[in-house]
C-alpha positions as CSV (number, residue, x, y, z in Angstrom):
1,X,2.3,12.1,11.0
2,X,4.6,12.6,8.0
3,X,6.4,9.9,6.2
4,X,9.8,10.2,7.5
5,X,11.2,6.9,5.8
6,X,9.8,5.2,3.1
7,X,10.4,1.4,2.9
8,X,10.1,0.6,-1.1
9,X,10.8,-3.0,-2.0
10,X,11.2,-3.9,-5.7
11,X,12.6,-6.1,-7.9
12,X,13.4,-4.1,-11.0
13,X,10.2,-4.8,-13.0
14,X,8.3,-2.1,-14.9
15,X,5.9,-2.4,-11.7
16,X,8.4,-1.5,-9.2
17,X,9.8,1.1,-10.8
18,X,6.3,2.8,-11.3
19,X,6.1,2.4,-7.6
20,X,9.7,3.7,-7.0
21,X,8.7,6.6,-8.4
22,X,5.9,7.4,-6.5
23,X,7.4,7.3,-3.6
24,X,10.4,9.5,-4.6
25,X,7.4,12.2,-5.4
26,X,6.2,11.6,-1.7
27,X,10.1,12.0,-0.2
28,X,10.3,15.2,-2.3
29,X,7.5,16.3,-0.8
30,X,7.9,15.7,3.0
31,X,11.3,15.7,2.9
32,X,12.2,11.5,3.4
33,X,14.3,9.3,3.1
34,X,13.8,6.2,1.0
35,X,15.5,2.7,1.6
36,X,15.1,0.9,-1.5
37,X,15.2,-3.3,-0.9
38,X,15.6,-5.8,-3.2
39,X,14.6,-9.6,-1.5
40,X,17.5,-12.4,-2.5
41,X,16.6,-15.9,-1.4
42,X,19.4,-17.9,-0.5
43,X,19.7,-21.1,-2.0
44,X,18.6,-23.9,1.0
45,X,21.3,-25.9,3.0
46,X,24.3,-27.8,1.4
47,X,26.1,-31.1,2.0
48,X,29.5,-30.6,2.0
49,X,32.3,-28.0,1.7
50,X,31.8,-27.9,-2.2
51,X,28.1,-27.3,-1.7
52,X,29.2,-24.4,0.3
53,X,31.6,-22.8,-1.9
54,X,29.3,-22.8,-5.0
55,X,26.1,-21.7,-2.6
56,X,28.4,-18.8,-1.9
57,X,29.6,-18.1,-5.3
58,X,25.8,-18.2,-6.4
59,X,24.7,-15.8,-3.4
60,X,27.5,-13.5,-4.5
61,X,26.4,-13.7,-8.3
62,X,22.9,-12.8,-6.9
63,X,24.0,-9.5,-5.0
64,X,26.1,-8.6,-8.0
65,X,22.8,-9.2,-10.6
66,X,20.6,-6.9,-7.8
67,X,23.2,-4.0,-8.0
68,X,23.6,-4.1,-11.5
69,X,19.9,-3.8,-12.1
70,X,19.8,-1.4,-9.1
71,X,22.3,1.1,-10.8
72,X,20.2,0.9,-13.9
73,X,16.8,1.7,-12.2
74,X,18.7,4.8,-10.5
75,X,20.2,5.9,-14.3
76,X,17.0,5.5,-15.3
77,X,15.2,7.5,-12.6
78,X,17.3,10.9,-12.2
79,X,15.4,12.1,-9.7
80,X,16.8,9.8,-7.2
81,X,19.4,12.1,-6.8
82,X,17.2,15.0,-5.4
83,X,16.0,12.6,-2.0
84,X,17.7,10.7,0.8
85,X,17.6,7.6,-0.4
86,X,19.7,3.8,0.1
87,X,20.0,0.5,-1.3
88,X,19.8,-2.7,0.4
89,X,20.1,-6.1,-0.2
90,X,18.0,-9.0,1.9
91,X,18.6,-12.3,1.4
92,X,14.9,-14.1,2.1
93,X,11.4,-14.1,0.6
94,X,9.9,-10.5,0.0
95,X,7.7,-10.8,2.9
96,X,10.2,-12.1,5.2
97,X,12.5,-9.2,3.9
98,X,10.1,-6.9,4.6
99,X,9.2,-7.5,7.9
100,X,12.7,-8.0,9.1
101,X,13.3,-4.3,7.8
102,X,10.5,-3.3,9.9
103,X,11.9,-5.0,13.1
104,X,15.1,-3.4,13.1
105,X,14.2,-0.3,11.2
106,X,11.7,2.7,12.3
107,X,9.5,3.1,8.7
108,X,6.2,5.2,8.4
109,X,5.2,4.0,5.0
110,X,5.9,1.2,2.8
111,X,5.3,1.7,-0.9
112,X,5.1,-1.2,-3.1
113,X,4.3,-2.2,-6.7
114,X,1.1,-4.5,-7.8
115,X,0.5,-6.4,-10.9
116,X,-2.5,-7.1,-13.0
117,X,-5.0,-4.7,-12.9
118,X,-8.2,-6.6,-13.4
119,X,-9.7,-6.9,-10.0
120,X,-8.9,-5.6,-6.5
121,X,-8.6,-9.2,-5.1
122,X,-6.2,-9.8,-8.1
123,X,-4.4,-6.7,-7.6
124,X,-3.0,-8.5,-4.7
125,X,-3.3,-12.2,-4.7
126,X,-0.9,-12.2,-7.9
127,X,1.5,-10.2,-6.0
128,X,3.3,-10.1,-2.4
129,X,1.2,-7.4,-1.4
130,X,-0.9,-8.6,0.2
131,X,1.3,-11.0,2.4
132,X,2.5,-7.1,2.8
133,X,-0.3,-5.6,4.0
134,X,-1.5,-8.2,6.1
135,X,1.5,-8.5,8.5
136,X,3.1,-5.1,8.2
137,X,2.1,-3.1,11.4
138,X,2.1,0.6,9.2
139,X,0.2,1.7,6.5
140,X,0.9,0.2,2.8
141,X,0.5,2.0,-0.6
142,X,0.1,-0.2,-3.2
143,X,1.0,1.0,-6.6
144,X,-1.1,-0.8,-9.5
145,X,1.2,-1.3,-12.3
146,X,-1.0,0.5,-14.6
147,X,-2.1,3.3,-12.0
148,X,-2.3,6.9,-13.6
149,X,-0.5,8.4,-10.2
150,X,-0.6,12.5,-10.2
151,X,2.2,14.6,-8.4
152,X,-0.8,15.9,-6.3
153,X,-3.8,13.8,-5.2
154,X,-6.7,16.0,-5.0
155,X,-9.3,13.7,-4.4
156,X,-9.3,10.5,-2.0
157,X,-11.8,7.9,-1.1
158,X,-12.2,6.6,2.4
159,X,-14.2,3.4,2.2
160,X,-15.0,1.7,5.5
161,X,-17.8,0.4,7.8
162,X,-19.1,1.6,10.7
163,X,-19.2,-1.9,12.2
164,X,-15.8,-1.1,14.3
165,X,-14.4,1.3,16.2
166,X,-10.9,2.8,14.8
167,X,-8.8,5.8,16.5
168,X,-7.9,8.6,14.7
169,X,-4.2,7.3,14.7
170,X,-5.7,4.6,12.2
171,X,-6.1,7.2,9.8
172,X,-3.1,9.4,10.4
173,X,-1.3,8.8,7.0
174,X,-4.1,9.8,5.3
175,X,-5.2,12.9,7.2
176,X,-1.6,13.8,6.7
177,X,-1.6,13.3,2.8
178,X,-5.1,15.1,2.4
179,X,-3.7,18.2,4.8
180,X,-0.8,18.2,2.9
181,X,-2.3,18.3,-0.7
182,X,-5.3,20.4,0.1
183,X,-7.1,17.5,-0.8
184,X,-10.9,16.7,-0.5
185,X,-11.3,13.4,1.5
186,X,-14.8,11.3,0.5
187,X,-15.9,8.9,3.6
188,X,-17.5,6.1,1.7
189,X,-19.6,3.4,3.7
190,X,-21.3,0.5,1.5
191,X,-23.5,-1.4,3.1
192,X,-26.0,-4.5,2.0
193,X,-28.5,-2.2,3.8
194,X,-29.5,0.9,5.3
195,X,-27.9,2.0,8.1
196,X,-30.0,2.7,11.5
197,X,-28.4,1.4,14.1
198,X,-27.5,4.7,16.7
199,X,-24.0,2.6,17.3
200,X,-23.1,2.8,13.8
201,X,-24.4,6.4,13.0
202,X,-22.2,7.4,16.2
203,X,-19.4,5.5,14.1
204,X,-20.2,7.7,11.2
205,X,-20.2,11.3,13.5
206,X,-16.9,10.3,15.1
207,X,-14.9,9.6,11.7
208,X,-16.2,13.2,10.4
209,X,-14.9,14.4,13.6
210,X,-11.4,12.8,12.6
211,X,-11.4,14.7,9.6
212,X,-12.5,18.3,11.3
213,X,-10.6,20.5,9.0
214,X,-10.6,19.2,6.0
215,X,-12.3,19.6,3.4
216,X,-14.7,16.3,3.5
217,X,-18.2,14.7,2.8
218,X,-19.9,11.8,3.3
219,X,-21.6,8.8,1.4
220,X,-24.0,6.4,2.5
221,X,-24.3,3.5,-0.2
222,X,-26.3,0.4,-0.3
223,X,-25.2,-2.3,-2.9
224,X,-24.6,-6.2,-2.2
225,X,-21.6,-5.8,-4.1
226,X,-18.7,-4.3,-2.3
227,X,-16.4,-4.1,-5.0
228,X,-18.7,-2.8,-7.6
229,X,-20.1,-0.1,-5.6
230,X,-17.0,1.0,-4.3
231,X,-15.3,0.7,-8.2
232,X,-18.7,2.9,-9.6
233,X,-18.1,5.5,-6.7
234,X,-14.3,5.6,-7.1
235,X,-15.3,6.3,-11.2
236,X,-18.1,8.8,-11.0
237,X,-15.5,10.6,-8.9
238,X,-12.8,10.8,-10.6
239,X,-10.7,9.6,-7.4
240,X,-7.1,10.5,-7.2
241,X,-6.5,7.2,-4.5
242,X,-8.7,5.1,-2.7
243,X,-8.0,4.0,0.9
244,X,-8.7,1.1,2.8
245,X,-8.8,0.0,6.8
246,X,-7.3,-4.0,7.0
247,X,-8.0,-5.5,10.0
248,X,-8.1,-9.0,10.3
249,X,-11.6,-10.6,10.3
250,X,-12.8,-8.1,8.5
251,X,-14.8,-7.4,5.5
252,X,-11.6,-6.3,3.8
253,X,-9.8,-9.9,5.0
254,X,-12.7,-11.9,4.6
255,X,-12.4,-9.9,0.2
256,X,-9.2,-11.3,0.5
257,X,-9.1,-14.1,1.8
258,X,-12.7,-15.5,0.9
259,X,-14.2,-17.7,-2.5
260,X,-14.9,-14.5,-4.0
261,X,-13.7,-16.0,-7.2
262,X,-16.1,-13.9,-9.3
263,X,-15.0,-11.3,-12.3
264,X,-14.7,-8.1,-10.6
265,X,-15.1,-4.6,-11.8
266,X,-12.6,-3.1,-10.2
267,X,-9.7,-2.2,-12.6
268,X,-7.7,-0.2,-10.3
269,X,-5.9,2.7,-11.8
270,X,-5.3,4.6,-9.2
271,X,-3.1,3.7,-5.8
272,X,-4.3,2.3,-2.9
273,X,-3.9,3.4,0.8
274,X,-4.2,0.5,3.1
275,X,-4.4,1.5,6.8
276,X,-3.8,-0.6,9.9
277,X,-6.7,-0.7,12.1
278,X,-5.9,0.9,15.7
279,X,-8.5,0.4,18.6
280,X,-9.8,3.6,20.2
């Protein structure tokens, strides 16, 4: 499934714009079209007819501000020019923005920016990603702010379990990226433990199966710390993008959402592929 449209939110930081230009490599190279949003809130509720006027002068100054720093992201970033691409404005929090794009818009991809680069919880938590990537029904690619992003990714990390049971639909972007590139896909599983379960060695044999036709291996690593393993692995292999599977109630969610509050070592500076988990 190729990227047809590209949702890319940003709001003209350094972070953004990194991102922006990621996904304008990705439209160049399957041939889409980018919608470029910048979230507005509105100011909340007024009292009288005075109240209204100035919310509406202030709403206009905020549309004007957003073009203006549009047009100088676009002078900025020539290559604009060579994709599809539009600019729109949405008046509501980014997440909100985002997924009223989604209702009324068909997207295959979302590419966003993501600050501070000192943890993979971080990564996310001190951004809107996450809010993102946790209600978006497609896949995200987040874009550290910091991430050394190649033209072509020729080496990507799959890390997941084998505790559920995804279809190969789930992993569609990715497939497509890796086919597209020539690229050499790693299936990562960490576990606290060795795995000998048959269920979750059948898991194993059915994701290689997924990726018949590509060049792929796969990795078997037991650490009690996800991160770090994962962060050591993505290192020793020089990884060109690591993906991810969210599903709710997951190990991923429970990283998220749980009091992992320790120093992590995972100083990501390459992007991340989060994919939406769909049931076989």
């Amino acid at each position: 499934m190729k990227p047809q449209n590209i949702l890319v939110p940003v709001d003209f930081s350094n972070c953004s714009r990194q991102a922006l230009r990621v996904a304008i490599e990705l439209a160049k190279t399957f041939d889409s079209g980018l919608v470029i949003m910048n979230a507005c809130e509105n100011p909340q509720g007024f009292g009288d007819i005075s109240e209204a006027t100035m919310a509406e002068e202030f709403v206009k100054s905020l549309e004007a501000r957003s073009r203006k720093s549009y047009e100088e992201m676009k002078a900025s970033l020539p290559q604009l020019s060579e994709v599809e691409h539009e600019f729109v404005i949405q008046h509501a929090f980014v997440k909100a923005a985002v997924l009223e794009m989604l209702l009324v818009n068909e997207f295959d991809l979302i590419v966003i920016g993501t600050t501070g680069a000192s943890g993979l919880k971080k990564v996310f938590m001190g951004s809107n990603a996450y809010d993102i990537i946790k209600h978006a029904d497609i896949p995200v690619l987040a874009i550290p702010e910091e991430a050394h992003v190649h033209k072509v990714m020729h080496r990507m990390v799959l890390a997941c379990d084998y505790d559920r049971t995804y279809s190969k639909s789930t992993f569609h972007m990715l497939i497509e990226l890796a086919s597209t590139w020539n690229a050499q896909v790693q299936l990562l599983h960490v576990s606290q433990s060795a795995v000998t379960e048959p269920a979750k060695m059948t898991e194993s044999t059915k994701l290689e199966h997924y990726f018949k036709g590509l060049e792929h291996s796969s990795h078997m690593v037991v650490d009690v710390n996800l991160d770090e393993a994962i962060q050591d692995f993505v290192t020793e292999h020089q990884a060109d993008l690591l993906a991810l599977v969210f599903k709710k109630h997951s190990w991923l969610d429970r990283f998220f959402r749980g009091n992992l509050t320790k120093r992590m070592a995972f100083h990501s500076k390459i992007p991340l592929l989060i994919l939406k988990a769909r049931k076989s």
